[in-house]
C-alpha positions as CSV (number, residue, x, y, z in Angstrom):
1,X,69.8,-115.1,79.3
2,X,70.5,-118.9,79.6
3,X,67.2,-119.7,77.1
4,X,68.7,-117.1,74.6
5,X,72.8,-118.6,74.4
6,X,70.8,-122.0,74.3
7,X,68.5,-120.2,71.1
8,X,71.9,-119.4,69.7
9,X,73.4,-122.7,69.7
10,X,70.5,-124.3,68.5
11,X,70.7,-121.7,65.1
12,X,74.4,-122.2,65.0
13,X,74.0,-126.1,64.6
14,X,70.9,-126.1,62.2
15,X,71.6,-123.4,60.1
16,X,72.2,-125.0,56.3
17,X,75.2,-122.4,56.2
18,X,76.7,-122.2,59.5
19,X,79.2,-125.0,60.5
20,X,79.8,-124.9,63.8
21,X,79.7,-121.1,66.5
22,X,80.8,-120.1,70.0
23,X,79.6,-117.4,71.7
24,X,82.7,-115.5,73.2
25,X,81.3,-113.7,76.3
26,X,77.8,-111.9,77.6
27,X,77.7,-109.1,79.1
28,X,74.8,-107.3,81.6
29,X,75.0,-103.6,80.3
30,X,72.1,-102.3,82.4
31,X,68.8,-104.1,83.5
32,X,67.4,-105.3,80.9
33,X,70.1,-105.0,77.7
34,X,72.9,-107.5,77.5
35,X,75.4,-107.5,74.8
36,X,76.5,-110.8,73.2
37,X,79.5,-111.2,70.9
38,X,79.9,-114.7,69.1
39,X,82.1,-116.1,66.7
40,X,81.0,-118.4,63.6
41,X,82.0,-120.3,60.8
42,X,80.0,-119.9,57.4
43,X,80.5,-121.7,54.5
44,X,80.8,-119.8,51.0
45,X,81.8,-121.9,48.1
46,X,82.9,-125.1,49.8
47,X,85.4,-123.0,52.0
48,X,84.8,-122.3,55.9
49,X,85.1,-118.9,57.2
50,X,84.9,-117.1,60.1
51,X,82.3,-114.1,61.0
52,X,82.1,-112.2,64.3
53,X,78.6,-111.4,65.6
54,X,78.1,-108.4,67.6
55,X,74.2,-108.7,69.3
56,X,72.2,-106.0,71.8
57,X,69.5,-108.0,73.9
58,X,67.0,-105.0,74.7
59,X,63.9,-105.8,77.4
60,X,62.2,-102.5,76.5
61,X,60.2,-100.9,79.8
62,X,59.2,-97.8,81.6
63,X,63.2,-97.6,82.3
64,X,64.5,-98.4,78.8
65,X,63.6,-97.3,75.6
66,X,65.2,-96.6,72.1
67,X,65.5,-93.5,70.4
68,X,66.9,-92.1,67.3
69,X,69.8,-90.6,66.7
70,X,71.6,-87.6,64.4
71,X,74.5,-85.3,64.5
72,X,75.0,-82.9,66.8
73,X,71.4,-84.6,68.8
74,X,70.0,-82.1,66.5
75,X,66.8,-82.0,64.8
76,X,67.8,-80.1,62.4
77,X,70.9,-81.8,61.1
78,X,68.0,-84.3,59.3
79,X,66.6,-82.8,56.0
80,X,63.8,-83.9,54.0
81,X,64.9,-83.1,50.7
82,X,68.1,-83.7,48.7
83,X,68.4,-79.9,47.8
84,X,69.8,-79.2,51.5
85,X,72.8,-80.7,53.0
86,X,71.9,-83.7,55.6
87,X,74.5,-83.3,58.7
88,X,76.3,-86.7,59.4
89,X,78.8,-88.0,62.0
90,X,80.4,-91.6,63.6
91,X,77.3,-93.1,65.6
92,X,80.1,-92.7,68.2
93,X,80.1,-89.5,68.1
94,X,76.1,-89.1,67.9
95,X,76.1,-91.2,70.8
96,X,78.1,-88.4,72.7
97,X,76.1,-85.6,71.4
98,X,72.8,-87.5,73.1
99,X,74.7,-88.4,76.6
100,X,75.7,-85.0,76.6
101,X,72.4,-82.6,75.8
102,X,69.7,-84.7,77.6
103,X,70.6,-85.1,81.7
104,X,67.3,-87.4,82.0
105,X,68.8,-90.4,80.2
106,X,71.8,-92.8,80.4
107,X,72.7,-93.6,76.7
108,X,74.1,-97.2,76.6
109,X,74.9,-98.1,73.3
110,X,73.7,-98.0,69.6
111,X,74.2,-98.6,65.7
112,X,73.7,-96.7,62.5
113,X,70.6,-96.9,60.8
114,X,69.5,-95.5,57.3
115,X,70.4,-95.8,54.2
116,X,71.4,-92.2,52.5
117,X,72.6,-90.5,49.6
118,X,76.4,-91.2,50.2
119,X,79.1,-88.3,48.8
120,X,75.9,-86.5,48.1
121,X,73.3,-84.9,50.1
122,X,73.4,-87.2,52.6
123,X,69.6,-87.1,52.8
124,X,68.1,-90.3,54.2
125,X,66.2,-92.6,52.4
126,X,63.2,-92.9,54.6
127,X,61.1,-91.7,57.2
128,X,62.5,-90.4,60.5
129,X,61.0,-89.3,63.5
130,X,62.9,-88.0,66.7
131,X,60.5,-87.1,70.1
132,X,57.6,-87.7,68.0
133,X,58.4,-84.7,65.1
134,X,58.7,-86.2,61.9
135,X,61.5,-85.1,60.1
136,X,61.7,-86.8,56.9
137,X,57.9,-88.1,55.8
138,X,58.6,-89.8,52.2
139,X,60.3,-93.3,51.9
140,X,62.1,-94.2,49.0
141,X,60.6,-97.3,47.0
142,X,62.1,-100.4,48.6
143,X,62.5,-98.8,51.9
144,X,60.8,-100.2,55.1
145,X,60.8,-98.9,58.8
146,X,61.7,-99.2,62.6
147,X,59.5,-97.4,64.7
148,X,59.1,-97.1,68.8
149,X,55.4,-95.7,69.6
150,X,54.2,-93.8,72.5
151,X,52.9,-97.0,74.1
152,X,56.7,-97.9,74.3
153,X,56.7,-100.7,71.7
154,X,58.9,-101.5,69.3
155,X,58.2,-102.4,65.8
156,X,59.8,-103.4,62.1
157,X,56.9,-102.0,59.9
158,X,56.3,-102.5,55.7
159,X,56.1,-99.1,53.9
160,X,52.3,-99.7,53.6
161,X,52.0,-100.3,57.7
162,X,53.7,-97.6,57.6
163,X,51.9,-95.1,55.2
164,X,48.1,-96.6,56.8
165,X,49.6,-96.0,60.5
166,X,47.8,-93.2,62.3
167,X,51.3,-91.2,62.6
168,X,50.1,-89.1,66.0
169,X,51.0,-93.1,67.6
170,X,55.3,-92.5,66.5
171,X,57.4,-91.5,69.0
172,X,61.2,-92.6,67.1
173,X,61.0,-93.7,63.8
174,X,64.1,-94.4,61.3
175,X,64.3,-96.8,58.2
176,X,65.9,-99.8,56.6
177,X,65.1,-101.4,52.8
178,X,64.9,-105.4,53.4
179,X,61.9,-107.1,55.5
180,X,64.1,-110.3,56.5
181,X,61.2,-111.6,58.5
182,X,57.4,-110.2,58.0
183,X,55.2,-111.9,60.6
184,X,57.7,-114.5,61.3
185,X,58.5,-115.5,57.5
186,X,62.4,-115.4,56.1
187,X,62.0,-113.1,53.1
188,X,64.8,-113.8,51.4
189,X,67.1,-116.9,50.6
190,X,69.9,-113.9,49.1
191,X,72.9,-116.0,50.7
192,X,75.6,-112.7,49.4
193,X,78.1,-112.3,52.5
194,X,78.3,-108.6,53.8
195,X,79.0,-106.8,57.4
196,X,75.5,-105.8,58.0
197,X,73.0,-104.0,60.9
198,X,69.6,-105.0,61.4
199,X,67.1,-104.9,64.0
200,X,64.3,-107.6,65.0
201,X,61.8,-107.2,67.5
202,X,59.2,-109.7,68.8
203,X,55.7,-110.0,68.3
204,X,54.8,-108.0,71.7
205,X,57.1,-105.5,70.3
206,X,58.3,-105.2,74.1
207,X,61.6,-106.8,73.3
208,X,64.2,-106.2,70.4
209,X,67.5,-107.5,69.1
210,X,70.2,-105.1,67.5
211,X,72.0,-106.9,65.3
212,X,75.7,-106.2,63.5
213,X,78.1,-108.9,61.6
214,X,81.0,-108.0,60.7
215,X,82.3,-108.2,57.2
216,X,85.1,-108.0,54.0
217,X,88.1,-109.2,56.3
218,X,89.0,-112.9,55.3
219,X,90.7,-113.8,58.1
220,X,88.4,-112.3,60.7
221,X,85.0,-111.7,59.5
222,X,83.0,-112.1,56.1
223,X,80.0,-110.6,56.9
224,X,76.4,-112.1,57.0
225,X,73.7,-112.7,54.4
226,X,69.9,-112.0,54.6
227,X,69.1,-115.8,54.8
228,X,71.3,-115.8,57.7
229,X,70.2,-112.4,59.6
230,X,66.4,-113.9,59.1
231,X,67.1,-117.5,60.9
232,X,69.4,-115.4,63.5
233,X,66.2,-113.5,64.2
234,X,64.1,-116.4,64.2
235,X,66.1,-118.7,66.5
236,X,66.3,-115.4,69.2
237,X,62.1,-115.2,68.7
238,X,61.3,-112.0,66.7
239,X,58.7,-112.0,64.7
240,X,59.5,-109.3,62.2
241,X,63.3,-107.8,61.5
242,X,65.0,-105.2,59.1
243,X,67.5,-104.8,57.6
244,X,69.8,-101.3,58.3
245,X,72.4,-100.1,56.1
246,X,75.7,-102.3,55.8
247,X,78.8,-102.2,54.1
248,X,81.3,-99.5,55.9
249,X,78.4,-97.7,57.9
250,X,78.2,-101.0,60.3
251,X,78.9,-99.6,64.0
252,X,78.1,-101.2,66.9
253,X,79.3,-98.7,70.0
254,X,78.7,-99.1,73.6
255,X,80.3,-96.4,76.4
256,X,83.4,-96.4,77.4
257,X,83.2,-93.9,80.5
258,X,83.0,-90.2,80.8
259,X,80.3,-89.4,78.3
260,X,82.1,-91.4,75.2
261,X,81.5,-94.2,73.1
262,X,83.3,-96.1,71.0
263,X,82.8,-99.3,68.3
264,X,83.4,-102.6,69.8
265,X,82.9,-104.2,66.1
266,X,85.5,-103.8,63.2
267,X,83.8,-101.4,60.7
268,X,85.3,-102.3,57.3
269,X,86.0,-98.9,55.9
270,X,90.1,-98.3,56.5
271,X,89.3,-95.4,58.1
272,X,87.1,-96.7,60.7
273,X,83.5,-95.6,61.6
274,X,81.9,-93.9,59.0
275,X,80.2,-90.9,59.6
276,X,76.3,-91.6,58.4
277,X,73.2,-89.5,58.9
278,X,71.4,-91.5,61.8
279,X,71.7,-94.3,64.1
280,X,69.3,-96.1,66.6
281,X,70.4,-95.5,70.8
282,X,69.5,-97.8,73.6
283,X,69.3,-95.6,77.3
284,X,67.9,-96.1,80.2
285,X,65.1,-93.3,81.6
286,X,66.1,-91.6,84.6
């Protein structure tokens, strides 16, 4: 954990649009998963402000994995069409749903994922795929993927990965729309400030970093752009990373005891979490 507060410092000093960082405390959630928090100072227009940066270290194993999430923990709640009405809920409260129907794992934490059809259907943008059912198929143009396979791996995929990958392999799948790194490349210099989630995972795929910045409060925390989620990514050693729906759907919740979860970032929408169609848990196998 030393190597990866010692990664983090060395971002916060050479990134072109950070000024200067602390990271606030690290905590040991289970074997394998730590959670950092840090706090930054960007640079927008010749005027320093502050972000907070919330960050899930994940050493993926026989006893950890990642799976996705959706209202109720049901299957159902996901459809594949905008015709039907797509369930939603707080990732909070999807996290509870999880803890509570499946005795054989110890959910730990997790964040919202897709992109959706807001005040609409609901329906997500991409492809999902819960306990290797596919649930959604289709991607919308622009869309890109997260996927955990059957071998245990992790990976942040291109639509046409995605669409050439023998899909018997997928054991979790949800999506994203921005590649910020593809093969270890930044792909984008967008410098716009927003609260944001992504993902990165490393080129073993046996290790991934959940990523959320908070955003749209002056005083506290103006969010994060692509240019900086991609050298964040970098400095921590993934090789590929994607980026989740933003704005007011950015939730980062761990437990809080007794089968419920709660945020530990600010999400920007005044009335707090956001209830979205799916999200992206961390457990631990029992």
């Amino acid at each position: 954990m030393r190597q990866i507060l010692l990664l983090l410092s060395a971002l916060f000093i050479s990134c072109s649009t950070i000024q200067q960082a602390r990271v606030s405390s690290r905590t040991t959630i289970a074997r394998g998963v730590d959670v950092i928090e840090a706090n930054y100072t960007v640079t927008k227009e010749g005027e320093s402000l502050p972000t907070k940066l919330f960050i899930m270290d994940v050493r993926l194993s026989d006893k950890v994995t990642v799976l996705a999430t959706a209202a109720e923990d049901d299957n159902a709640s996901i459809k594949a069409t905008k015709e039907e009405q797509t369930a939603i809920a707080p990732i909070s409260k999807q996290l509870e749903a999880m803890q509570a129907n499946r005795q054989n794992i110890n959910v730990l934490g997790g964040v919202n994922a897709d992109f959706y059809l807001i005040k609409r259907s609901n329906m997500v943008k991409g492809a999902m795929y819960r306990g290797s059912e596919c649930l959604k198929g289709d991607i919308d143009e622009g869309e890109n993927l997260f996927l955990v396979l059957k071998d245990g791996s992790a990976h942040c995929m291109t639509a046409e990965e995605y669409l050439a990958l023998d899909k018997s392999l997928i054991a979790e799948a949800v999506s994203g729309r921005q590649m910020l790194l593809n093969d270890g490349v930044a792909q984008s210099d967008d410098t716009h400030l927003e609260p944001r989630t992504a993902v990165g995972v490393t080129k073993s795929g046996k290790r991934l970093f959940i990523l959320v910045g908070d955003g749209r409060r002056k005083e506290y925390s103006n969010g994060l752009s692509y240019a900086d989620m991609a050298q964040i990514f970098k400095s921590l050693g993934a090789y590929d990373a994607l980026n989740l729906d933003g704005g007011g759907s950015s939730s980062f919740c761990l437990s809080v005891g007794d089968g419920k979860f709660a945020p530990i970032n600010r999400p920007s929408d005044r009335a707090g979490e956001r209830f979205v169609p799916n999200g992206i848990a961390v457990v631990e196998l029992q």
